[in-house]
C-alpha positions in Angstrom: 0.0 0.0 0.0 3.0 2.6 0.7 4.3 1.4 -2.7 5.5 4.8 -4.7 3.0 6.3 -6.8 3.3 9.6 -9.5 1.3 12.6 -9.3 0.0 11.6 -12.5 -1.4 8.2 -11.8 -2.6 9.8 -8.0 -4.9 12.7 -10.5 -6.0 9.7 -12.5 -7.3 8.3 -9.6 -8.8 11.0 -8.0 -10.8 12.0 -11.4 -12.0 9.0 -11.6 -13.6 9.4 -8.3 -17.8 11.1 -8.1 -17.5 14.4 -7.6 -19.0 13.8 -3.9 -15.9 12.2 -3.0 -13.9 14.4 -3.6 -14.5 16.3 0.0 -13.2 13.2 1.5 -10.1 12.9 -0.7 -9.6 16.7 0.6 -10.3 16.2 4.1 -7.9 13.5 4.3 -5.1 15.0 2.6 -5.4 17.6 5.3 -4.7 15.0 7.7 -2.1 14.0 5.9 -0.3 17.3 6.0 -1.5 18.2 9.6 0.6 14.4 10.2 3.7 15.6 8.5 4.0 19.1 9.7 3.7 17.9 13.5 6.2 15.4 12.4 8.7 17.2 11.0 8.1 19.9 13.8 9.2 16.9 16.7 12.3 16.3 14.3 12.9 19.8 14.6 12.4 20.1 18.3 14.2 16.3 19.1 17.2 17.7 16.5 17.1 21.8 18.6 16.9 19.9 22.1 20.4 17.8 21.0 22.5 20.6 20.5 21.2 22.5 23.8 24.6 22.1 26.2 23.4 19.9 28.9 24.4 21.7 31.8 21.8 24.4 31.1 18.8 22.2 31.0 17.9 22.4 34.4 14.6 20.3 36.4 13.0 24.1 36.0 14.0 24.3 32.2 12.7 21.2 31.4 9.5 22.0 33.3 9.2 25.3 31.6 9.4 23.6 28.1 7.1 20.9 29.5 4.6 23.2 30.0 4.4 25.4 26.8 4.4 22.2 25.3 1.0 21.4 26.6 -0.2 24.7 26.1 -0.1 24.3 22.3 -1.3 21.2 22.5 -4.5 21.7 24.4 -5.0 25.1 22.0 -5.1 22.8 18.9 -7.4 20.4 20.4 -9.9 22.8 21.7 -12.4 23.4 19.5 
């Protein structure tokens, strides 16, 4: 199922598909991209938190960042 696919043969697809489909081939490329943003924004944070020096990351540092973390999370998931 993850086997590569070209943008041509993907529109071929989708064309094929009733026009009432189509919202749900939207919707779910959305998710798609929602998917790949948050992961490449974890890469981003995972690769950022390596290079901190070590010594600075104190218990009250790590709570800190904790916390806004969990911020942004609960503002994306309210509605």
């Amino acid at each position: 199922m993850n086997t590569p696919i070209s943008a041509e043969a993907l529109l071929a697809k989708i064309k094929a598909l009733p026009s009432e489909r189509l919202g749900q081939v939207a919707d779910f490329i959305d998710f798609l991209a929602a998917q790949e943003r948050r992961r490449q924004a974890g890469q981003e944070l995972r690769e950022m938190w390596a290079r901190m020096p070590q010594e600075e990351l104190t218990p009250q540092i790590e709570q800190e960042i904790d916390e806004a973390v969990r911020a942004v999370r609960r503002s994306r998931s309210a509605p």
